[in-house]
CHARMM-style PDB file with segment names, atoms N, HN, CA, C and O in Angstrom:
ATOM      1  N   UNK     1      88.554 -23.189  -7.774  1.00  0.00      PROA
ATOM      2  CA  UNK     1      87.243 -22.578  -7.699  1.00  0.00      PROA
ATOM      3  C   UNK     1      87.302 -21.424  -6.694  1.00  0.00      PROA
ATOM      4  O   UNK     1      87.770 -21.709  -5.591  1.00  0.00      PROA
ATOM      5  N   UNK     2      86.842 -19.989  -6.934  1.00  0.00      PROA
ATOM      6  HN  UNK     2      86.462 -19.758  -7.830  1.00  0.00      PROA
ATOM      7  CA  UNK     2      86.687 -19.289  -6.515  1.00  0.00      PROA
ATOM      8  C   UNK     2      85.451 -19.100  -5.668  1.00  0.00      PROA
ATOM      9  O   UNK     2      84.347 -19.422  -6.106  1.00  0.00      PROA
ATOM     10  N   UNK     3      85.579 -18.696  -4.724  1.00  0.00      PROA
ATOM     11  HN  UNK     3      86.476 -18.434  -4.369  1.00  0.00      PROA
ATOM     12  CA  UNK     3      83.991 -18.809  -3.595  1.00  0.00      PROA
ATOM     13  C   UNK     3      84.112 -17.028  -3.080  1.00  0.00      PROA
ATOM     14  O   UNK     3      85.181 -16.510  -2.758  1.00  0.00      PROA
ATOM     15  N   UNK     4      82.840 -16.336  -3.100  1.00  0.00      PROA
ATOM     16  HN  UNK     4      81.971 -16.757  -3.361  1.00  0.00      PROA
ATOM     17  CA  UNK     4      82.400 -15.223  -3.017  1.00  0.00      PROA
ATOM     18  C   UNK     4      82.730 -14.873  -1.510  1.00  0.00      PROA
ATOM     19  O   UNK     4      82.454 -15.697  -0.638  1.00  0.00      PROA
ATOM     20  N   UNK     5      83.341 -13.611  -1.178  1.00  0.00      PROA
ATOM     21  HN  UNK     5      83.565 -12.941  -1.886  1.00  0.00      PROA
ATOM     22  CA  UNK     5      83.072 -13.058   0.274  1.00  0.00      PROA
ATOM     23  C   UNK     5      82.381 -12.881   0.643  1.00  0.00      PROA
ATOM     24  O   UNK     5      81.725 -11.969   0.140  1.00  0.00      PROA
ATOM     25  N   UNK     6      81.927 -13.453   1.673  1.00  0.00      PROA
ATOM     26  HN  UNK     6      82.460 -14.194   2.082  1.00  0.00      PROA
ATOM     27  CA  UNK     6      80.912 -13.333   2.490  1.00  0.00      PROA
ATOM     28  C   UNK     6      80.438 -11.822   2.616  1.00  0.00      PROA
ATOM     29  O   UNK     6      81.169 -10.835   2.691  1.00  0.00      PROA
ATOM     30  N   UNK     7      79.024 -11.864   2.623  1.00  0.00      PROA
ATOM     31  HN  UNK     7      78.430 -12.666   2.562  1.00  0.00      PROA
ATOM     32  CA  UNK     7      78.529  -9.799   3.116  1.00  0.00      PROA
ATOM     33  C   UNK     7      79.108  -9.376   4.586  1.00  0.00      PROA
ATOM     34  O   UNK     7      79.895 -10.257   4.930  1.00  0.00      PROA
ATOM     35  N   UNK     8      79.050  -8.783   5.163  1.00  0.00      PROA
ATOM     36  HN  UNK     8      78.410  -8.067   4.883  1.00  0.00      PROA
ATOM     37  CA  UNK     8      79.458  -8.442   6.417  1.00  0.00      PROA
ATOM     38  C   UNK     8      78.264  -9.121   7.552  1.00  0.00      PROA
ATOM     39  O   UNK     8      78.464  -9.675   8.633  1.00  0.00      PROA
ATOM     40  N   UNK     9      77.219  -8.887   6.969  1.00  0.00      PROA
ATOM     41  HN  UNK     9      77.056  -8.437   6.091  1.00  0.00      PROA
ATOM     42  CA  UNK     9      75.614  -9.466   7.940  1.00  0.00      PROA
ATOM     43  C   UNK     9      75.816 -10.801   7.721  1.00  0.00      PROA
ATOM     44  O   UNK     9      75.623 -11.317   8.822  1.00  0.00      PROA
ATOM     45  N   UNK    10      76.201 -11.982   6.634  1.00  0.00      PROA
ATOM     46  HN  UNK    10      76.358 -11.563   5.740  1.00  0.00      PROA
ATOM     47  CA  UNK    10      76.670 -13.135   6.744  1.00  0.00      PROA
ATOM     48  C   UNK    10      77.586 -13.049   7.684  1.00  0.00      PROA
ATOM     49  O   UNK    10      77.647 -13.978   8.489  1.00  0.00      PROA
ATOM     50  N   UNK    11      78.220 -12.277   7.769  1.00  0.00      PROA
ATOM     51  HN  UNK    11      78.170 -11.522   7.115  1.00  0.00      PROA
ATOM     52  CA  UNK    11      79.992 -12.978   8.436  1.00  0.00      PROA
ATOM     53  C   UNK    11      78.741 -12.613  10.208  1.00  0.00      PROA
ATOM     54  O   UNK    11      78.267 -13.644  10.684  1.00  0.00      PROA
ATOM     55  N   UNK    12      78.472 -11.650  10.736  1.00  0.00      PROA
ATOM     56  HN  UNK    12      78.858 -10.812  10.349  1.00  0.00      PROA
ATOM     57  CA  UNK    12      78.008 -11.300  12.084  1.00  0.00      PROA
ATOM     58  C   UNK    12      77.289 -12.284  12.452  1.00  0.00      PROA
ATOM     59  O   UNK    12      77.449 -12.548  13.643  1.00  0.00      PROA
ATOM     60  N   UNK    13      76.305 -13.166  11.723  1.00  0.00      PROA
ATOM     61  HN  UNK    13      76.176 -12.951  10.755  1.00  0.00      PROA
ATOM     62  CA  UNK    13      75.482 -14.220  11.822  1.00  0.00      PROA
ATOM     63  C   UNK    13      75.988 -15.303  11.885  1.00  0.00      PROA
ATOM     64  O   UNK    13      75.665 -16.087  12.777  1.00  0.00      PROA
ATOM     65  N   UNK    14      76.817 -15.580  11.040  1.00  0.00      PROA
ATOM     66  HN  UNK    14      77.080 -14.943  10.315  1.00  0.00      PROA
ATOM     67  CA  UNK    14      77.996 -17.445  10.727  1.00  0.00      PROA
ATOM     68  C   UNK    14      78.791 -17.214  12.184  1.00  0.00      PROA
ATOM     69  O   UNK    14      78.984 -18.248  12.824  1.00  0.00      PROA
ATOM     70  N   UNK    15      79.380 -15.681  12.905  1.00  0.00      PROA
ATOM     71  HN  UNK    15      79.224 -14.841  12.386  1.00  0.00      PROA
ATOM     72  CA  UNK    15      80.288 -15.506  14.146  1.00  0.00      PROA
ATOM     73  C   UNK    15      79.029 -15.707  15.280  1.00  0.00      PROA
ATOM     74  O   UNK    15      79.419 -15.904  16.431  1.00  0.00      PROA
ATOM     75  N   UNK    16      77.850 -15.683  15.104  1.00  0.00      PROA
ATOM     76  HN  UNK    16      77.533 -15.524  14.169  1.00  0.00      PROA
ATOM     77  CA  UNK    16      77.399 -14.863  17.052  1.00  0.00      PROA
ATOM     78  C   UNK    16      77.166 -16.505  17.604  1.00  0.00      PROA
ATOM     79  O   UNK    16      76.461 -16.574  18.610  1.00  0.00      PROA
ATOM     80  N   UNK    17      77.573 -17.554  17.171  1.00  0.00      PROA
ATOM     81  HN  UNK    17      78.146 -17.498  16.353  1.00  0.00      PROA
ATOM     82  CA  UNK    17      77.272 -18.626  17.771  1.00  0.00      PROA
ATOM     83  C   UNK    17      78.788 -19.564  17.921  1.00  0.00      PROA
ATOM     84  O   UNK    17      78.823 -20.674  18.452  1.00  0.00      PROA
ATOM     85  N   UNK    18      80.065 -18.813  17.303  1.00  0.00      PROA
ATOM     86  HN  UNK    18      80.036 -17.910  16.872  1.00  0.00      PROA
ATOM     87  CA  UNK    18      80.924 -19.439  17.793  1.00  0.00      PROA
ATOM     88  C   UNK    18      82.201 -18.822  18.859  1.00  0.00      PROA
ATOM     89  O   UNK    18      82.164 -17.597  18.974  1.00  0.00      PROA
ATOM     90  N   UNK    19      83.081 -19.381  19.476  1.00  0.00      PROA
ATOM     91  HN  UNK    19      83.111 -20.376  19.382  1.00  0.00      PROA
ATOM     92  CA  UNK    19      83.816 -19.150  20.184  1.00  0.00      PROA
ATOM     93  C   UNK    19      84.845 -17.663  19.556  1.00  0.00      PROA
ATOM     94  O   UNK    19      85.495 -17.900  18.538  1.00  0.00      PROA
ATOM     95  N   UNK    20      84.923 -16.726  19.946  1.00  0.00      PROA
ATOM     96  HN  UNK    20      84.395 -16.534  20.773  1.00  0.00      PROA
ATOM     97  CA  UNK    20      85.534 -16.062  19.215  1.00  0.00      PROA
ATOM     98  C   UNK    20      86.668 -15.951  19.796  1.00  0.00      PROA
ATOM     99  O   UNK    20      87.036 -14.902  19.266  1.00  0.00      PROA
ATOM    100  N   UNK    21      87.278 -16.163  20.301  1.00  0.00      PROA
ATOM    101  HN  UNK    21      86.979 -17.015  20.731  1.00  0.00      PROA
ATOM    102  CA  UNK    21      88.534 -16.494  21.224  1.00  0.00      PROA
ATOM    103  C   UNK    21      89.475 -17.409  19.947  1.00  0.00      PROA
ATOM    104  O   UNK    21      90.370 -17.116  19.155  1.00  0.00      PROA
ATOM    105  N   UNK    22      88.676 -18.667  20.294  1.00  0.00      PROA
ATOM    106  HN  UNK    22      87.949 -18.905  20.938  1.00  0.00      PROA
ATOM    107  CA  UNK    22      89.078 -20.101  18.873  1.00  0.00      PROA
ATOM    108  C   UNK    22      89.595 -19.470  17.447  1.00  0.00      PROA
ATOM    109  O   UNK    22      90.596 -19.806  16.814  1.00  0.00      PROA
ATOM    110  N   UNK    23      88.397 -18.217  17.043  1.00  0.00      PROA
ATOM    111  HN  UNK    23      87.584 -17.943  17.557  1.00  0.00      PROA
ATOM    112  CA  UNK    23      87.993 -17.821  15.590  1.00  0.00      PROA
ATOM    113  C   UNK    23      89.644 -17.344  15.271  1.00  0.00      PROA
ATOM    114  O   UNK    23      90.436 -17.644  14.377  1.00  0.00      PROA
ATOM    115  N   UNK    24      89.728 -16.390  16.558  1.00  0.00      PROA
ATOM    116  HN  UNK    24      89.085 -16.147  17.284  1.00  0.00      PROA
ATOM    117  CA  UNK    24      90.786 -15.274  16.375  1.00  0.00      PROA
ATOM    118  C   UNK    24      91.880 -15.892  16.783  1.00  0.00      PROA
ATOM    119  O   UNK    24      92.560 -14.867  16.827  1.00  0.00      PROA
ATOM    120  N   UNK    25      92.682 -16.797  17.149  1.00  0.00      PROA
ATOM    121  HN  UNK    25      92.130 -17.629  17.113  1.00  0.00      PROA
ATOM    122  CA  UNK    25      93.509 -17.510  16.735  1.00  0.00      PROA
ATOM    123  C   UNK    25      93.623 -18.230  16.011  1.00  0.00      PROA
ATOM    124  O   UNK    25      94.761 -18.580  15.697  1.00  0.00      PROA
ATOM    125  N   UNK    26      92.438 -18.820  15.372  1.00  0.00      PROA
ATOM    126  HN  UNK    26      91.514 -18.535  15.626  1.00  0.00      PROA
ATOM    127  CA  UNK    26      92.515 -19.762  13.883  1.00  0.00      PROA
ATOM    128  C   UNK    26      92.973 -18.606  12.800  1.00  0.00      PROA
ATOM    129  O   UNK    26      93.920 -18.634  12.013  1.00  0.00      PROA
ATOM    130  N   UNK    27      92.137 -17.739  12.988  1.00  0.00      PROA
ATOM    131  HN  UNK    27      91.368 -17.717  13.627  1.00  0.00      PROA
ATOM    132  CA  UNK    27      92.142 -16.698  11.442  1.00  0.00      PROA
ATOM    133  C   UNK    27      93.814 -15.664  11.728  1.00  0.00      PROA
ATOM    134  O   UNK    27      94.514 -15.145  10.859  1.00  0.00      PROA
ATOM    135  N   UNK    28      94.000 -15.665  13.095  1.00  0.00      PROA
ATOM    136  HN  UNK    28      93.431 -16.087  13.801  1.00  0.00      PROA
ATOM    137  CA  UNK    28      95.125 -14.185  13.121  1.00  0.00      PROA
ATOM    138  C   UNK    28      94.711 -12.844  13.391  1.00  0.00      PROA
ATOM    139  O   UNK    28      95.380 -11.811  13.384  1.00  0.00      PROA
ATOM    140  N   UNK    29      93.464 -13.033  13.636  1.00  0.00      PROA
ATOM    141  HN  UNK    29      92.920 -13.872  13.641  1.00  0.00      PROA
ATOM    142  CA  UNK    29      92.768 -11.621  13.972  1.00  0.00      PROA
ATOM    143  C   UNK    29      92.727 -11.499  15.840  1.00  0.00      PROA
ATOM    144  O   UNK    29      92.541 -12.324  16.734  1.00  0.00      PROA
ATOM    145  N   UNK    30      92.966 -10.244  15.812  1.00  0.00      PROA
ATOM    146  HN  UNK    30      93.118  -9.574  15.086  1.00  0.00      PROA
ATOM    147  CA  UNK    30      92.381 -10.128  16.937  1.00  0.00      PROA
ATOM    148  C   UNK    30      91.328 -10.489  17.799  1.00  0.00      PROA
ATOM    149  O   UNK    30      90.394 -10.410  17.002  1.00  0.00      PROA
ATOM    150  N   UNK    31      90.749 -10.879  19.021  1.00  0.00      PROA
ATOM    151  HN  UNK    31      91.508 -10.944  19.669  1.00  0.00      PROA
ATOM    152  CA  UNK    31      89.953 -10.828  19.146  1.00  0.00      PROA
ATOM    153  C   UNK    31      88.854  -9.467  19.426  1.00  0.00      PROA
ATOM    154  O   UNK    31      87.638  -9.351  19.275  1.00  0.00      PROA
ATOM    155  N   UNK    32      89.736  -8.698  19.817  1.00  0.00      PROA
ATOM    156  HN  UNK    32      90.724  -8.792  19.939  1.00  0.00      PROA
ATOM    157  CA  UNK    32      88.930  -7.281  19.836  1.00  0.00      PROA
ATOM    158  C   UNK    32      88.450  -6.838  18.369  1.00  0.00      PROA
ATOM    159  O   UNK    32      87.625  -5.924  18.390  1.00  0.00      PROA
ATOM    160  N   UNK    33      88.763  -7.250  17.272  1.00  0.00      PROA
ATOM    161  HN  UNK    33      89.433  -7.993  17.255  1.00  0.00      PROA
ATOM    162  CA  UNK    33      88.484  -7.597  15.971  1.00  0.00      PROA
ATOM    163  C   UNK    33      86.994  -7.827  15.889  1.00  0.00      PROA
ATOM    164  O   UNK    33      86.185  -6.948  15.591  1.00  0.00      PROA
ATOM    165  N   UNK    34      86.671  -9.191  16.203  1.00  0.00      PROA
ATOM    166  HN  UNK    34      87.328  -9.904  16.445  1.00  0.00      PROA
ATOM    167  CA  UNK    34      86.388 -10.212  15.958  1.00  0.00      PROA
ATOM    168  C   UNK    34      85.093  -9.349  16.886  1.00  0.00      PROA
ATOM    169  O   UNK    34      84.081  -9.412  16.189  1.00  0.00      PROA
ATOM    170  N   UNK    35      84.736  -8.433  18.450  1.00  0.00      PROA
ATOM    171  HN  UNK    35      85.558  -8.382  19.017  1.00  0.00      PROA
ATOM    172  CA  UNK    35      83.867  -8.261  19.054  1.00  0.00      PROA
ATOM    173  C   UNK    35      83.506  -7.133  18.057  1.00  0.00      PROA
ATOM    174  O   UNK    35      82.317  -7.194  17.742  1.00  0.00      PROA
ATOM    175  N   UNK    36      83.979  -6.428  17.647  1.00  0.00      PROA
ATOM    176  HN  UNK    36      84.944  -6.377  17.904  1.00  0.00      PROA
ATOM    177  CA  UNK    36      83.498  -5.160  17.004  1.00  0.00      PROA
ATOM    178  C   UNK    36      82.776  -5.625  15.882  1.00  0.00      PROA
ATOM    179  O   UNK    36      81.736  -5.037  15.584  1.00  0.00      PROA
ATOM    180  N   UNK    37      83.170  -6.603  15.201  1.00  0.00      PROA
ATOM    181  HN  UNK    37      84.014  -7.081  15.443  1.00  0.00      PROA
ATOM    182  CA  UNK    37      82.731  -6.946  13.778  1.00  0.00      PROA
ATOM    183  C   UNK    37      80.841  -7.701  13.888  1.00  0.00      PROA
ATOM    184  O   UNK    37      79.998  -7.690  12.991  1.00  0.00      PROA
ATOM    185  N   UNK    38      80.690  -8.362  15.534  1.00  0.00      PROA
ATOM    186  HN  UNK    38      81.375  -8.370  16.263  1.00  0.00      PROA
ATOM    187  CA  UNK    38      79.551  -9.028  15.734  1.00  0.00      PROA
ATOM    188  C   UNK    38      78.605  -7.818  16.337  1.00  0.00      PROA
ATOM    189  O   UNK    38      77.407  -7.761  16.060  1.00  0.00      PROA
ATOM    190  N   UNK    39      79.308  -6.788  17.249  1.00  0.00      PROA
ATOM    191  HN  UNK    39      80.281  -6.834  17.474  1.00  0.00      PROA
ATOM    192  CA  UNK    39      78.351  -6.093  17.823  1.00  0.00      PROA
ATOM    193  C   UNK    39      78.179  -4.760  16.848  1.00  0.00      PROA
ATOM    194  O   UNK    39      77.538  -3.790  17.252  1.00  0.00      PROA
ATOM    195  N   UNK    40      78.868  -4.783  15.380  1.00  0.00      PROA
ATOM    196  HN  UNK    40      79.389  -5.571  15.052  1.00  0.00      PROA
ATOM    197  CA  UNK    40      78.481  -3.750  14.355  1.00  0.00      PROA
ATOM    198  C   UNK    40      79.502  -2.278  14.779  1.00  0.00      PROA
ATOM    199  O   UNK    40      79.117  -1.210  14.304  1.00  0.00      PROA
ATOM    200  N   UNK    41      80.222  -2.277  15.279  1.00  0.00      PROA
ATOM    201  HN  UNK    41      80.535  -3.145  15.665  1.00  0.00      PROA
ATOM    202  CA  UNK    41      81.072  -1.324  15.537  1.00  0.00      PROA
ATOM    203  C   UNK    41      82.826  -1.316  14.489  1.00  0.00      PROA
ATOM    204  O   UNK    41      83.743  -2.117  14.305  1.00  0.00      PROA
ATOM    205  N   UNK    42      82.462   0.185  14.027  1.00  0.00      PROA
ATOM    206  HN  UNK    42      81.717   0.835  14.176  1.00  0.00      PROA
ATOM    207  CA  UNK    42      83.200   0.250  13.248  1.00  0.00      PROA
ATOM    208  C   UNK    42      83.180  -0.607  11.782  1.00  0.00      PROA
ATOM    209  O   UNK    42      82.549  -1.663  11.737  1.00  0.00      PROA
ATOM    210  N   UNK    43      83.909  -0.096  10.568  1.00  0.00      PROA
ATOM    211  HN  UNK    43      84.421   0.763  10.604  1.00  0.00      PROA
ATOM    212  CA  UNK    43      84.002  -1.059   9.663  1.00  0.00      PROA
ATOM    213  C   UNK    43      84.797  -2.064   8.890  1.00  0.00      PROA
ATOM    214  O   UNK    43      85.369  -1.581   7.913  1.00  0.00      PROA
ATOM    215  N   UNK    44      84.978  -3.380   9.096  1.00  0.00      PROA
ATOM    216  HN  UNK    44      84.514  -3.772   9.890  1.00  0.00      PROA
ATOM    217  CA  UNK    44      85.999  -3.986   8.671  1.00  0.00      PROA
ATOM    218  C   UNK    44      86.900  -4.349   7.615  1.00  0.00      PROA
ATOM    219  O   UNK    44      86.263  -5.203   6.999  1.00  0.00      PROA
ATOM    220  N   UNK    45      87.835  -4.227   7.131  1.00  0.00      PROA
ATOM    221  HN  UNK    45      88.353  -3.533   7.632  1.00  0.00      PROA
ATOM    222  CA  UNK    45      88.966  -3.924   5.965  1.00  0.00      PROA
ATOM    223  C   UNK    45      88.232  -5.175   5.130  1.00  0.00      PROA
ATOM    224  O   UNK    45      87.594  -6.038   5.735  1.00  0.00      PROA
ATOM    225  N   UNK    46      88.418  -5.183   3.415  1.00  0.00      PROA
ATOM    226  HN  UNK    46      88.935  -4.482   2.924  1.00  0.00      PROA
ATOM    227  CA  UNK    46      88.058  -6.019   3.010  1.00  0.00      PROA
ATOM    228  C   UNK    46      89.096  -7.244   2.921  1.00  0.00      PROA
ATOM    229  O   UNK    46      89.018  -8.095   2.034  1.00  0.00      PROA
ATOM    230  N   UNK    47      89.646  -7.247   3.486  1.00  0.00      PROA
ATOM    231  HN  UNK    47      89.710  -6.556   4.207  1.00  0.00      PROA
ATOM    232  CA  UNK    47      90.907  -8.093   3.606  1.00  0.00      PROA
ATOM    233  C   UNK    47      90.206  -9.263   4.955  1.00  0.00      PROA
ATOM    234  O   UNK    47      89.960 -10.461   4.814  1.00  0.00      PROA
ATOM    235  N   UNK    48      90.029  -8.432   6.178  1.00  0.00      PROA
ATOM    236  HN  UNK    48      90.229  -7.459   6.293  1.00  0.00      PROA
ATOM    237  CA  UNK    48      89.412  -9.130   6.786  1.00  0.00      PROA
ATOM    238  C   UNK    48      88.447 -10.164   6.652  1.00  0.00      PROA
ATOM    239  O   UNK    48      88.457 -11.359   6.948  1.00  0.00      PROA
ATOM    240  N   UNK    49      87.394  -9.210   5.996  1.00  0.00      PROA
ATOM    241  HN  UNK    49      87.386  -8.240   5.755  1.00  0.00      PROA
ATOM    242  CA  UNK    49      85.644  -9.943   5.295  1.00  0.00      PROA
ATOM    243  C   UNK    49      86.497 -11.282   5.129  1.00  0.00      PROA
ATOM    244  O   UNK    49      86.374 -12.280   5.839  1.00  0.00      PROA
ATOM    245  N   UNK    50      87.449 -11.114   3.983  1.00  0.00      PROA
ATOM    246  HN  UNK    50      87.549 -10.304   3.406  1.00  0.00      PROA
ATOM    247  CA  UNK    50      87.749 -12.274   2.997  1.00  0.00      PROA
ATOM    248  C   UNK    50      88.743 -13.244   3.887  1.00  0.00      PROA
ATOM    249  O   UNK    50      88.996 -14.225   3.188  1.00  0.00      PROA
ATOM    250  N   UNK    51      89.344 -13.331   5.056  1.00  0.00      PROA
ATOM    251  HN  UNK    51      89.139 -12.534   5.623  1.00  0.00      PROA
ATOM    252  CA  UNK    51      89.959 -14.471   6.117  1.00  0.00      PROA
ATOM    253  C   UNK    51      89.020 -14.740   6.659  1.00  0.00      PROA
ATOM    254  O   UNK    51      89.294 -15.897   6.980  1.00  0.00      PROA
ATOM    255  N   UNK    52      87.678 -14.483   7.186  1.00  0.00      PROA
ATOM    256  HN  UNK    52      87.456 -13.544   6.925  1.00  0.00      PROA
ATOM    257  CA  UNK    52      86.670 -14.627   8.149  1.00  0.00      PROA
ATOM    258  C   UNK    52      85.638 -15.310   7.152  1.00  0.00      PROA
ATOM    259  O   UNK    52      84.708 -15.989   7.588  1.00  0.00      PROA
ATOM    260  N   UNK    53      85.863 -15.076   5.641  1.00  0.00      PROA
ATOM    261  HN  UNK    53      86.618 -14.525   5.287  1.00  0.00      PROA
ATOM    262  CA  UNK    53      84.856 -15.816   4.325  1.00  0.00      PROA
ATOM    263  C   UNK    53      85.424 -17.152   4.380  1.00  0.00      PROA
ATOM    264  O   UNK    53      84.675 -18.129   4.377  1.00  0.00      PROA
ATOM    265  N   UNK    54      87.029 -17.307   4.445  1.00  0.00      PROA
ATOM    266  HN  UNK    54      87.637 -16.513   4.448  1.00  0.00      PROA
ATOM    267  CA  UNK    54      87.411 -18.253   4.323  1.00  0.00      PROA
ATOM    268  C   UNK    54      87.564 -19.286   5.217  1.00  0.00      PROA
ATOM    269  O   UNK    54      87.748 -20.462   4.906  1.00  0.00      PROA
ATOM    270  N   UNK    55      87.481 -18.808   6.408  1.00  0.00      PROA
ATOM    271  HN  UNK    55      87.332 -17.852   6.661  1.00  0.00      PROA
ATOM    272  CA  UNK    55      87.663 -19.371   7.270  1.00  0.00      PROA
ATOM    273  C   UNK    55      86.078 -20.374   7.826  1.00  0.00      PROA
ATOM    274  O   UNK    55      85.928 -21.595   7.861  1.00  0.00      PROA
ATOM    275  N   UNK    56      85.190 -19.357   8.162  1.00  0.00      PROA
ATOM    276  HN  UNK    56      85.313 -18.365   8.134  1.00  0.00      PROA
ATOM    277  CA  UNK    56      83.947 -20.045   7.516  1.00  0.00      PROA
ATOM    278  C   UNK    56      83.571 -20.879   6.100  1.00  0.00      PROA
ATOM    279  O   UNK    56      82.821 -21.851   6.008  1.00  0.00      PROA
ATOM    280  N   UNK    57      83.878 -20.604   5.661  1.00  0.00      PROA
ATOM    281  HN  UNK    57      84.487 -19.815   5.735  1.00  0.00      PROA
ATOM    282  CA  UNK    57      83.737 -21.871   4.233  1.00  0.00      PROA
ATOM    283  C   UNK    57      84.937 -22.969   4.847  1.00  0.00      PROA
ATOM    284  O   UNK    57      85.545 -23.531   3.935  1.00  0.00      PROA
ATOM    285  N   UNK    58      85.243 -23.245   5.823  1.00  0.00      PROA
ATOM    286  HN  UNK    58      84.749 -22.789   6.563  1.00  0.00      PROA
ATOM    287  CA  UNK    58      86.082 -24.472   5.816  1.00  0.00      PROA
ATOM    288  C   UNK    58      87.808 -23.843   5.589  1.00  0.00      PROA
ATOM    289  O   UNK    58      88.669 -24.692   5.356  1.00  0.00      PROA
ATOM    290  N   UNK    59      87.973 -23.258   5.622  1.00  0.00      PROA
ATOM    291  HN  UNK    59      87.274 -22.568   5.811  1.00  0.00      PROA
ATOM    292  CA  UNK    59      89.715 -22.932   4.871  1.00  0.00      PROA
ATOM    293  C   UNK    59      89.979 -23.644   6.057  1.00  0.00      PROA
ATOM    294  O   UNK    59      89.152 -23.877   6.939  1.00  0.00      PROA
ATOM    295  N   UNK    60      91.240 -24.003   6.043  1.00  0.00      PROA
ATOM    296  HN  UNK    60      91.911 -23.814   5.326  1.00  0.00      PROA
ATOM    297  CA  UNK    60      92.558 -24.560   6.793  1.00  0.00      PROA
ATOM    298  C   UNK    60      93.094 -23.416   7.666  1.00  0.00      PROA
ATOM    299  O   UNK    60      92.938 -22.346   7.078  1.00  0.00      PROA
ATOM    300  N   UNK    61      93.567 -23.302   8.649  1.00  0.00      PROA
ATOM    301  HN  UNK    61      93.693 -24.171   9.126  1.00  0.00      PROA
ATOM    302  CA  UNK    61      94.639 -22.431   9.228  1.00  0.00      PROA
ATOM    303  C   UNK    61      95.801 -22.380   8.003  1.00  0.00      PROA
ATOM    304  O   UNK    61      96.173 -21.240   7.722  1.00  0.00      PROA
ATOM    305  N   UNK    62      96.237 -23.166   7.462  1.00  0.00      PROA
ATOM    306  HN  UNK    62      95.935 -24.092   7.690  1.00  0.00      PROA
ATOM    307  CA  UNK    62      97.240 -22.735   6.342  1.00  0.00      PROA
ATOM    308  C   UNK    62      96.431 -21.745   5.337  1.00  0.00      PROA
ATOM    309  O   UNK    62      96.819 -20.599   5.565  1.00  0.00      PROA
ATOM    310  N   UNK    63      95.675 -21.760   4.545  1.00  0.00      PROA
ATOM    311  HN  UNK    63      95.360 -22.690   4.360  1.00  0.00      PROA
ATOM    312  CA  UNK    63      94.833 -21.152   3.683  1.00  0.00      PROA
ATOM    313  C   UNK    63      94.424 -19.884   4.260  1.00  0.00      PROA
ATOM    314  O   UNK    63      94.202 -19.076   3.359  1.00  0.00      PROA
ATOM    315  N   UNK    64      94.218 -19.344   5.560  1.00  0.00      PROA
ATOM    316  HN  UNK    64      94.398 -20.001   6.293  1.00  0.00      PROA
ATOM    317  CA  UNK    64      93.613 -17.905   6.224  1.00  0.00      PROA
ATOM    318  C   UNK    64      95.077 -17.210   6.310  1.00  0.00      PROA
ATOM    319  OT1 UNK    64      95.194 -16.069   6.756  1.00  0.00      PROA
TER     320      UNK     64
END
């Protein structure tokens, strides 16, 4: 089953209440990533959207 990427305003909203430190070593992203993407700076690759979709829907560290 295929599950939709998250919008970018989903992903800023599902992030401003968790550890982003945690996020960005679970997913592989940076964390300087991870501040730009909540405080709306700059725009993020759709590659990203879709580890940060998955990762929120539950994915595994194997699966991101």
């Amino acid at each position: 089953m295929t599950k939709k990427t998250r919008t970018l305003e989903q992903i800023r909203v599902a992030l401003s209440d968790r550890n982003l430190s945690t996020v960005a070593e679970r997913t592989g992203l940076s964390a300087d990533t991870l501040y730009r993407i909540i405080n709306g700076e700059g725009t993020p690759t759709h590659a990203t959207l879709v580890v940060l979709s998955i990762y929120l829907d539950g994915g595994t560290d194997g699966e991101v």
